[in-house]
C-alpha positions as CSV (number, residue, x, y, z in Angstrom):
1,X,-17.3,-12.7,47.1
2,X,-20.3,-10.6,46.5
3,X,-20.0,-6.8,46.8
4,X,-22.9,-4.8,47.8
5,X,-23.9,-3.4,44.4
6,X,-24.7,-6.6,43.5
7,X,-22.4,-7.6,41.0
8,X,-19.6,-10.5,41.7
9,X,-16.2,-10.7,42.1
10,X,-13.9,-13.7,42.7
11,X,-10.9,-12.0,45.2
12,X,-9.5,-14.9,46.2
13,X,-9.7,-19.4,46.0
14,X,-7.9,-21.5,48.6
15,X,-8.3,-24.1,51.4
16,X,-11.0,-23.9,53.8
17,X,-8.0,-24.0,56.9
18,X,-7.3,-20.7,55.4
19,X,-10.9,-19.2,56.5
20,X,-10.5,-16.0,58.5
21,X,-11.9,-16.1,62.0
22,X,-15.4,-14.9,61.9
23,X,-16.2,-10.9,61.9
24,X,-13.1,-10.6,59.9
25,X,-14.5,-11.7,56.6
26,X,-15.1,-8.1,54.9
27,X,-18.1,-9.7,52.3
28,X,-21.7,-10.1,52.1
29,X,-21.8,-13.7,51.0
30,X,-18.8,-16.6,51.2
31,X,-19.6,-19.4,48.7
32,X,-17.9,-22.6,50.3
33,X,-17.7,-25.9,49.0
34,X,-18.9,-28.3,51.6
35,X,-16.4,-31.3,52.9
36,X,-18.2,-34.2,54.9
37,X,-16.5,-35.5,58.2
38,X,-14.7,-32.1,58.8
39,X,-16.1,-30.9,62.1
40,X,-13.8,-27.9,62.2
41,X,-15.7,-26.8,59.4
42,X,-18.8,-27.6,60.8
43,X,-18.3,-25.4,63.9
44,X,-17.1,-22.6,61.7
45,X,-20.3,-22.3,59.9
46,X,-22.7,-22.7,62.9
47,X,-20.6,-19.8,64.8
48,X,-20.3,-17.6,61.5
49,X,-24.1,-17.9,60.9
50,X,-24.9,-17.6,64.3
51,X,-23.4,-14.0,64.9
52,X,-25.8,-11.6,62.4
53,X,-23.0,-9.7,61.6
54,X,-21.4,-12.1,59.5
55,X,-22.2,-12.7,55.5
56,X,-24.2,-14.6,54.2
57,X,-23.3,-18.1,53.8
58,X,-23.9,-20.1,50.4
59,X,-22.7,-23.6,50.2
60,X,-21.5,-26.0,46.9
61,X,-21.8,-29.3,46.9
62,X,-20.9,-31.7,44.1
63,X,-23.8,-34.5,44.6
64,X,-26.4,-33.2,47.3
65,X,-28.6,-35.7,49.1
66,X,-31.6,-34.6,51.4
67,X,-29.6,-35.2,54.8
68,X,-26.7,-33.0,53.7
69,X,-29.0,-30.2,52.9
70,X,-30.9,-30.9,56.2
71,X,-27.9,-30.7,58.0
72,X,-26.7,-27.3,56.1
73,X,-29.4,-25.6,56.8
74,X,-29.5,-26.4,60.6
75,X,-25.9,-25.2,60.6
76,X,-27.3,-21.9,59.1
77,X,-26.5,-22.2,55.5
78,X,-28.4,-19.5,53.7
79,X,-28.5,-21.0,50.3
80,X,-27.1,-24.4,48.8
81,X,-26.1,-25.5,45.6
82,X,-25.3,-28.4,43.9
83,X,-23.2,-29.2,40.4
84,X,-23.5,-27.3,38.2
85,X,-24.2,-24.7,39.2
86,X,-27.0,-22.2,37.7
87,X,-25.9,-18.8,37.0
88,X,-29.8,-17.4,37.1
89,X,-30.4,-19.5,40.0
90,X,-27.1,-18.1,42.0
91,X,-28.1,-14.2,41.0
92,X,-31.7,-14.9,42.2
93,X,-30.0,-16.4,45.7
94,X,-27.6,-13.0,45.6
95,X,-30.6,-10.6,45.3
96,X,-32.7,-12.6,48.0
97,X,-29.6,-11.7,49.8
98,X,-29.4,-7.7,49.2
99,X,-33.4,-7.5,49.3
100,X,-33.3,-8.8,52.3
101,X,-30.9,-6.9,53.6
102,X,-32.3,-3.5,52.3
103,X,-35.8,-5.2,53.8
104,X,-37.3,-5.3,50.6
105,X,-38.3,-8.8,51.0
106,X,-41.5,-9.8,52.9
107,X,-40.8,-10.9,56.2
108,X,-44.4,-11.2,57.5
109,X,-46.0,-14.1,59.0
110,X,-46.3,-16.9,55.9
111,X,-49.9,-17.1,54.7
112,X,-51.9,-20.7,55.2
113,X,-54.4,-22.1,52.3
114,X,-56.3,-25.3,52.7
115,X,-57.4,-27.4,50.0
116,X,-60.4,-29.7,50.9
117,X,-62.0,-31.7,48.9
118,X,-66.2,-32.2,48.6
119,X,-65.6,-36.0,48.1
120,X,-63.0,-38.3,47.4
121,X,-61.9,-38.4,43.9
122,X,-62.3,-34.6,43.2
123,X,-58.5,-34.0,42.5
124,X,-57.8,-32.1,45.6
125,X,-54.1,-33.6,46.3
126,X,-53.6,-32.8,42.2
127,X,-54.5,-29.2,43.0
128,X,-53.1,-28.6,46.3
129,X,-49.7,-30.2,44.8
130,X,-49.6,-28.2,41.5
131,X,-50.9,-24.9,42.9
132,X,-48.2,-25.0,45.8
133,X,-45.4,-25.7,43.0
134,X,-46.5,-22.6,40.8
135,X,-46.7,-20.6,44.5
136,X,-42.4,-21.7,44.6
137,X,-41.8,-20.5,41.8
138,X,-43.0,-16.7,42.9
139,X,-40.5,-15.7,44.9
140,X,-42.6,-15.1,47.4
141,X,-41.3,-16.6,50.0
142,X,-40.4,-20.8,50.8
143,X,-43.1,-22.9,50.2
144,X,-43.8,-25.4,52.6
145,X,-46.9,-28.5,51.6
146,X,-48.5,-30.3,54.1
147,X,-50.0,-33.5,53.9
148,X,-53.0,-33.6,56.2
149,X,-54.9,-37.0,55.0
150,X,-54.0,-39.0,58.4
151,X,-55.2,-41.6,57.4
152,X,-54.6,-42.1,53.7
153,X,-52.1,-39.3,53.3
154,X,-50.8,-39.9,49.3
155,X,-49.0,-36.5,48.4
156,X,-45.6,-38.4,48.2
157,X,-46.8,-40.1,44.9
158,X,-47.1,-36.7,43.5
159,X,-43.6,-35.9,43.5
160,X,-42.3,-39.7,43.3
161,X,-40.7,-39.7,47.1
162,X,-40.8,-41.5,50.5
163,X,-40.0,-39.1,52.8
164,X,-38.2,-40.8,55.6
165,X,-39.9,-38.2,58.4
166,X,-43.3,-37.9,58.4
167,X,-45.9,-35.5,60.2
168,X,-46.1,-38.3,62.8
169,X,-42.4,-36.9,63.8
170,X,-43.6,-33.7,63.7
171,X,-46.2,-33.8,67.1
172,X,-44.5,-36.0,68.5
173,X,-40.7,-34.2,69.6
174,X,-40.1,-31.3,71.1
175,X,-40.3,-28.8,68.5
176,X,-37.9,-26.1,67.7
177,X,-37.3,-25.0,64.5
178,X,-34.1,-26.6,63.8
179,X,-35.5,-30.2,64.3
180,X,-38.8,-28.8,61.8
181,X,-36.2,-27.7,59.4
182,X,-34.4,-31.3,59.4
183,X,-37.5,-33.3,59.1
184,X,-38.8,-31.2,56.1
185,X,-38.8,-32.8,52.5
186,X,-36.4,-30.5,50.3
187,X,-38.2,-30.8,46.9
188,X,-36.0,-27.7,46.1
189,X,-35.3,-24.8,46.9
190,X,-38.6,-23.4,47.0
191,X,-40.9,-26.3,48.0
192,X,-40.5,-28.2,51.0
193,X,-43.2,-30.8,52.5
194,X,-44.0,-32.5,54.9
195,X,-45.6,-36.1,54.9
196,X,-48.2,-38.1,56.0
197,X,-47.7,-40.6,58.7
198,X,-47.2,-43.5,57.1
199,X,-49.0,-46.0,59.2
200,X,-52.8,-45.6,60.1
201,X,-51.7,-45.8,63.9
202,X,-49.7,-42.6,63.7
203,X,-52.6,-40.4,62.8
204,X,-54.8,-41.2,65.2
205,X,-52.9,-39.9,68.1
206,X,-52.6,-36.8,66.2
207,X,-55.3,-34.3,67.4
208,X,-56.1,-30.6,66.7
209,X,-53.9,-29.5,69.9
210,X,-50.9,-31.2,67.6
211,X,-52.0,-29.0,64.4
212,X,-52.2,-25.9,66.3
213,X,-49.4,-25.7,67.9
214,X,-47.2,-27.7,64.7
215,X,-48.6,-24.7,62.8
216,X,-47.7,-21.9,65.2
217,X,-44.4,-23.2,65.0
218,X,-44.0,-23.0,61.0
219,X,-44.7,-19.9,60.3
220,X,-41.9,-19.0,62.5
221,X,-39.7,-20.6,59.9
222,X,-37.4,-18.2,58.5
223,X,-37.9,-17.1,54.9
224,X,-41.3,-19.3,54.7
225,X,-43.9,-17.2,52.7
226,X,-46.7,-19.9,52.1
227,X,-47.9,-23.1,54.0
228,X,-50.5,-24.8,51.4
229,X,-52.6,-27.7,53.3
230,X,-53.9,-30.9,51.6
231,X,-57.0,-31.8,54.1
232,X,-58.3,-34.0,52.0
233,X,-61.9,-34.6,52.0
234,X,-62.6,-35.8,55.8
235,X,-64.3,-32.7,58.0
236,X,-63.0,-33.9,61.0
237,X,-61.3,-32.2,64.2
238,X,-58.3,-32.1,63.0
239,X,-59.2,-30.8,59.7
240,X,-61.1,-27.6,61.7
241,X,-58.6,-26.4,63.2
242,X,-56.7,-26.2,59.7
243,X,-59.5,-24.2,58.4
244,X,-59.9,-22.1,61.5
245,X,-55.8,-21.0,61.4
246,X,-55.9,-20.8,57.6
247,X,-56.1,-17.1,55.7
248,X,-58.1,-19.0,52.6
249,X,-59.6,-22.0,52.0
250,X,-60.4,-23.6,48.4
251,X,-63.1,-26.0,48.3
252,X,-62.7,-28.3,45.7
253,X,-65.4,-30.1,43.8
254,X,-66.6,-31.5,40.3
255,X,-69.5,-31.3,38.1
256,X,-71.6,-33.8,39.7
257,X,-74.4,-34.2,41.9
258,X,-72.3,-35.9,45.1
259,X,-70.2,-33.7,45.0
260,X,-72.1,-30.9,44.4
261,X,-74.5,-31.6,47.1
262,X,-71.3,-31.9,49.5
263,X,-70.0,-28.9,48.4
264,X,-72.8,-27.3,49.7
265,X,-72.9,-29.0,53.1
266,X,-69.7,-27.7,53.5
267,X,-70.6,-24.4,53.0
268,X,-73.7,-24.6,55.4
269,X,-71.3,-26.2,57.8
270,X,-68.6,-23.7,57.8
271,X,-71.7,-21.2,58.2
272,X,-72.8,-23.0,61.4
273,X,-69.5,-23.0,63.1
274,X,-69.2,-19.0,62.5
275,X,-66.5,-19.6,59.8
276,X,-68.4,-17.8,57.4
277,X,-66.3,-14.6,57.2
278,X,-63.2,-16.9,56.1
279,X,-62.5,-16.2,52.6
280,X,-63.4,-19.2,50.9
281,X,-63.5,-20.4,47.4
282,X,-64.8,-22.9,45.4
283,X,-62.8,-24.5,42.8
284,X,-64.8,-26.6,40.3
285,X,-62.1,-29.8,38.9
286,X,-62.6,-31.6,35.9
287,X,-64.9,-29.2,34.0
288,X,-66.1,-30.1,30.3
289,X,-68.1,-27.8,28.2
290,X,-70.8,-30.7,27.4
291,X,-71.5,-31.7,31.2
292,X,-75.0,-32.4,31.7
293,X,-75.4,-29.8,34.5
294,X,-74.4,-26.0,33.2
295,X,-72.4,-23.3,34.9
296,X,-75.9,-21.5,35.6
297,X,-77.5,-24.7,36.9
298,X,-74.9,-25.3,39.3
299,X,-74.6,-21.8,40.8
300,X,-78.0,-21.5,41.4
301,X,-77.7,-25.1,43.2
302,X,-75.1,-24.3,45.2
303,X,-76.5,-20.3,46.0
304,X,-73.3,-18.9,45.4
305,X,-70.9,-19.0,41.7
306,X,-68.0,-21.3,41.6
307,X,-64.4,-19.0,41.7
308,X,-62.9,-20.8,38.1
309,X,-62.8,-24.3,37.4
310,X,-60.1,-26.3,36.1
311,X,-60.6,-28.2,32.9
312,X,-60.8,-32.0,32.4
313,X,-57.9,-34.1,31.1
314,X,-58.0,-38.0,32.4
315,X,-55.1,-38.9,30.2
316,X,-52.7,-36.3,31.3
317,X,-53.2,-35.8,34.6
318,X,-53.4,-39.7,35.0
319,X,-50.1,-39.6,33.6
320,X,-48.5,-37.2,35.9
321,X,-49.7,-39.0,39.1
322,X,-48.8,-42.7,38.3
323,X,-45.4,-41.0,36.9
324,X,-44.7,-38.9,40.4
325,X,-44.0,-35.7,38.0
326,X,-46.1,-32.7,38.6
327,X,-47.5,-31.6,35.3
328,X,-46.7,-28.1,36.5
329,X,-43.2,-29.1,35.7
330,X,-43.5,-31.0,32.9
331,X,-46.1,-29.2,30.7
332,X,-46.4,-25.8,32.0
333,X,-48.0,-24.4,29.6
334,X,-51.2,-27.3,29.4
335,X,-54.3,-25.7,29.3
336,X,-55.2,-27.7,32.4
337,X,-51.6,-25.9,34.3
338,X,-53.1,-22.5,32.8
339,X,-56.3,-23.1,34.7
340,X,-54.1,-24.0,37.5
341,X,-51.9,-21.0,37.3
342,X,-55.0,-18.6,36.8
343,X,-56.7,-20.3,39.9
344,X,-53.2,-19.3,42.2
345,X,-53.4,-15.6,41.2
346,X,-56.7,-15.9,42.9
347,X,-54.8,-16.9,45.9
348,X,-52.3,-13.8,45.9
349,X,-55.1,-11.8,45.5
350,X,-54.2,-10.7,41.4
351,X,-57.0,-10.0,39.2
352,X,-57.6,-12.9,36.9
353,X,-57.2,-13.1,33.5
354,X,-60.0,-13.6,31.3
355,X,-58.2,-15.6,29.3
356,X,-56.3,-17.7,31.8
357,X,-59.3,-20.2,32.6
358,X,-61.3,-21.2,29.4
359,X,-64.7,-20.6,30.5
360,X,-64.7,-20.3,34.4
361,X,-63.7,-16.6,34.6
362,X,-65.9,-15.3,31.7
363,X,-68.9,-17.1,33.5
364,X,-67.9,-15.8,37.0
365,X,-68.1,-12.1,35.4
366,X,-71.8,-12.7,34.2
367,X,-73.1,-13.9,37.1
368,X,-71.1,-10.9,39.4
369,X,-69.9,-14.1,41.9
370,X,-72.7,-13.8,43.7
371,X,-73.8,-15.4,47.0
């Protein structure tokens, strides 16, 4: 048990028959170890968690599979943990806990960021991914990724999964947010995503009526803080309303003339359907020093500076797709992770580093980001 200064204390160990009924616990968090195909305990927990006078509930289980921890946070679980467990990680699940309660922690409606992409190709799914993993790690909030490519939706490779509900689920049930909790990917305890359907028939009965109202119902989820979209690179009515309900939207393109000249389509488009007050940025992927076209050349094409770019690195980022590891994860500290990580302060609104991105940021300065 968990006292309200914070620090821990172990009172007592013994069988979970011996739980008190609930209101007479006298704690701020109960740490149980979980026992499938015990219904008593099942009931115990939805009734504790459903009256919010009782503690918070953490749960241990010694091998966790993405069912169980469905099903333990439908039954109101607060946090869950698997063998062994992390000290830091538990302390960081006790202060959510006591910041919460002193409502110190941000309880305001999650903020939505869209990644579209200028062509196909560009990286967007690489950057959407990577930037939403960095977001998790904040403490900002739950992360939750969405994979918006209907058609050719690939996020899932990312993170090596096969999700075994899909956004196709989503529109199509009654929602409430204990059935959008259970169809949610667990990545951790941070991330969570949601798929693409997985055949080409399930995306086209999903329209922009499905998006709005799917969305209007996440950020209702509790503790969520972000909801990062992967569009992908198809402007269609679906992707509009994405843009419409999101608070930013990154615009992702690479040093060439296609995409380039998309790029600023997409800007003259977004300025034709009044959506030119949305704040908007434009992330430049794959950036080498040589490139035939210059920073300067570029921005004067486009009439308006690129935010930061994100250097080029075939070999590595190659790597980290066909493996299904994020190189967030597995190389942090790459120079093409520190663009990544300079790009996402951009996103929570921090001033950027000089440093952080190379070139981009030093280049953004000179030219004032102009329009």
């Amino acid at each position: 048990m968990v006292n309200s200064s914070g620090a821990g204390e172990l009172r007592s160990v013994g069988d979970l028959k011996e739980l008190p009924a609930r209101g007479e616990l006298g704690a701020d968090v109960v740490l149980l170890e979980y026992q499938e195909d015990n219904p008593d305990l099942d009931r115990w927990l939805e009734e504790t968690a459903a009256d919010p006078k009782s503690p918070a509930i953490f749960l241990y289980f010694s091998e966790i599979s993405t069912a169980s921890l469905a099903k333990a946070l439908r039954m109101g679980a607060r946090e869950c943990f698997a063998y062994p467990i992390d000290e830091e990680e538990f302390q960081e699940a006790v202060s959510r806990v006591f910041a919460r309660a002193a409502g110190k922690l941000n309880t305001g409606a999650p903020r939505i960021v869209s990644f579209l992409g200028c062509k196909g190709g560009v990286g967007t799914s690489f950057l959407a991914a990577n930037a939403a993993s960095f977001l998790s790690r904040e403490r900002q909030g739950q992360v939750l990724l969405i994979d918006l490519d209907l058609q050719y939706g690939q996020l899932g490779y990312f993170f090596d999964i096969d999700p075994q509900q899909t956004l196709a689920d989503a529109v199509n049930h009654e929602l409430d947010l204990a059935y959008l909790q259970s169809i949610l990917y667990h990545r951790d305890r941070n991330l969570q995503i949601l798929a693409a359907p997985t055949r080409l028939e399930e995306g086209e009965g999903i329209g922009p009526e499905h998006v709005e109202k799917l969305l209007g119902n996440l950020k209702k989820l509790p503790g969520c803080g972000w909801i990062v979209i992967d569009a992908s690179h198809r402007f269609d009515e679906v992707t509009l309303k994405a843009v419409e309900l999101s608070d930013k939207l990154i615009l992702v393109t690479a040093p060439s003339i296609p995409a380039l000249s998309n790029a600023k389509k997409l800007l003259e488009l977004l300025r034709l359907l009044g959506l030119e007050k949305l704040a908007t940025e434009l992330w430049l992927n794959a950036w080498q020093k040589d490139e035939d076209l210059s920073l300067e050349e570029m921005a004067n094409f486009l009439g308006r500076a690129v935010s930061g770019s994100v250097r080029f690195n075939h070999r590595e980022v190659s790597r980290s797709i066909n493996e299904g590891r994020l190189l967030t994860e597995t190389a942090p500290r790459h120079p093409v992770c520190q663009d990544v990580k300079t790009m996402v302060s951009r996103i929570k609104g921090e001033e950027a580093s000089e440093n952080g991105n190379g070139l981009g940021w030093n280049w953004l300065k000179k030219f004032g980001g102009r329009k």
